[in-house]
C-alpha positions in Angstrom: 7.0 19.4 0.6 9.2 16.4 1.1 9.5 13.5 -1.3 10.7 10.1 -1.4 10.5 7.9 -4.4 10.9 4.1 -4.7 10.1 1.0 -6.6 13.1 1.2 -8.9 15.1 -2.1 -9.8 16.7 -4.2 -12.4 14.3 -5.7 -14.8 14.3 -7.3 -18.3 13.1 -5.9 -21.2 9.9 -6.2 -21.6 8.7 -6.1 -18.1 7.1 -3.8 -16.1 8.1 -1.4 -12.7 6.1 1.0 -10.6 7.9 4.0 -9.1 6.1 5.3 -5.9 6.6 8.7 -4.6 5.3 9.5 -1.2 4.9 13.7 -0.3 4.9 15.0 3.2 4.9 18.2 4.6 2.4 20.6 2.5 -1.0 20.1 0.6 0.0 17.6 -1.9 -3.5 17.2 -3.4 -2.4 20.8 -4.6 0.5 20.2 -6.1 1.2 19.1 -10.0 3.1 16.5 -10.2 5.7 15.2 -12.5 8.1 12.4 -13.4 11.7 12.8 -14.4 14.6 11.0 -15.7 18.3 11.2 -16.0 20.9 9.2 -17.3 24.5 9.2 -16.5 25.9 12.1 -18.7 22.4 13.0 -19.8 20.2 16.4 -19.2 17.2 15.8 -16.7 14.2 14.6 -19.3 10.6 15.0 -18.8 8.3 11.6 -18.8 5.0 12.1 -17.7 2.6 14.7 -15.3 -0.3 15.2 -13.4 -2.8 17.7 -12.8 -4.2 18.6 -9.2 -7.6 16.4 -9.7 -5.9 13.2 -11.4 -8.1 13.9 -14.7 -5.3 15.3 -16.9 -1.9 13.9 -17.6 1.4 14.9 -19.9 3.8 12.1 -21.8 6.5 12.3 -23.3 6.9 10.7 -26.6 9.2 8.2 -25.6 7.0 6.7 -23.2 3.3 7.5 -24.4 1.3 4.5 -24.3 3.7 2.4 -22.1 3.7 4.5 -18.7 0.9 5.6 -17.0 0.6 8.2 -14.4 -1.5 8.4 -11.7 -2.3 9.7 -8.0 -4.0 9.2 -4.5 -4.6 12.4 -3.0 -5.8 10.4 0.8 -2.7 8.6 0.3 -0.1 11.5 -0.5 1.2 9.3 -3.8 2.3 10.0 -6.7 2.7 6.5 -9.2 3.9 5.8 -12.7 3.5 2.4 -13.8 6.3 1.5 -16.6 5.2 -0.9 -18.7 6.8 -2.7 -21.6 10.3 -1.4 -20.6 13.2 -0.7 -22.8 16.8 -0.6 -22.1 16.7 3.2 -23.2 14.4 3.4 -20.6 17.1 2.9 -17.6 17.8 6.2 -15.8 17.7 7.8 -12.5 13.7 8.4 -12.0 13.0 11.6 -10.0 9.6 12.5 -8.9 9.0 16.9 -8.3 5.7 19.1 -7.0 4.9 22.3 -9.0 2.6 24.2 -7.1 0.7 27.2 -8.5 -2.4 29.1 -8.9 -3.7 27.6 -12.0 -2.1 23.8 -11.3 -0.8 24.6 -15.1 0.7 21.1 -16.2 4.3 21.8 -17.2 7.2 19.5 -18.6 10.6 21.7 -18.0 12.4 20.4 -14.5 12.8 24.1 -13.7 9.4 24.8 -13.2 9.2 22.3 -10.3 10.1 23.9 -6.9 10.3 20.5 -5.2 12.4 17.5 -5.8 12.9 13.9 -4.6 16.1 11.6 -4.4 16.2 9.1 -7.4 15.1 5.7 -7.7 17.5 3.8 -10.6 15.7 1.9 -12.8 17.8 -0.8 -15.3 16.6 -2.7 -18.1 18.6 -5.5 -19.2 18.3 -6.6 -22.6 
């Protein structure tokens, strides 16, 4: 599975992104899928995740309430909609597959087998 992510960008507090992440190259309506951020000097964190179907999803803390999550299996897409952004939000976003036989919905960046480049976002205060 290949993956490209966009839709990052400079934005002020306050305001909202959506990241896009776009899979080719295996059965992505079987794949758990989960969002990822990084910041310069920082481990790789866990933000939010999605089951197989769409129906069950995973936040992290940080971002509960304020991101959503969310797929199109006919369109090989992966979303997270950032809303209300803060400038501890900025990072490098990365989107990853999982893929196993249970689609168990994980939040550690070494359970995902798959990986795509990352998509900065910046919020200015």
């Amino acid at each position: 599975v290949q993956l490209q992510a966009s839709g990052g960008g400079l934005v002020q507090a306050g305001g909202s992104l959506r990241l896009s992440c776009a899979a080719c190259g295996g059965p992505f309506s079987f794949s758990v899928m989960g969002w990822f951020r990084q910041a310069p000097g920082k481990e790789r964190d866990f933000v939010a995740a999605i089951n197989w179907s769409g129906d069950y999803t995973r936040y992290s803390d940080s971002v509960k309430g304020r991101f959503t999550v969310f797929r199109d299996n006919a369109a090989n897409t992966v979303y997270l909609q950032m809303n209300n952004l803060k400038p501890e939000d900025t990072a490098a976003y990365f989107c990853a597959a999982r893929r196993d036989s249970i689609g168990l919905v994980t939040t550690t960046p070494n359970s995902y087998g798959y990986w795509g480049q990352g998509t900065q976002v910046t919020v200015s205060s």
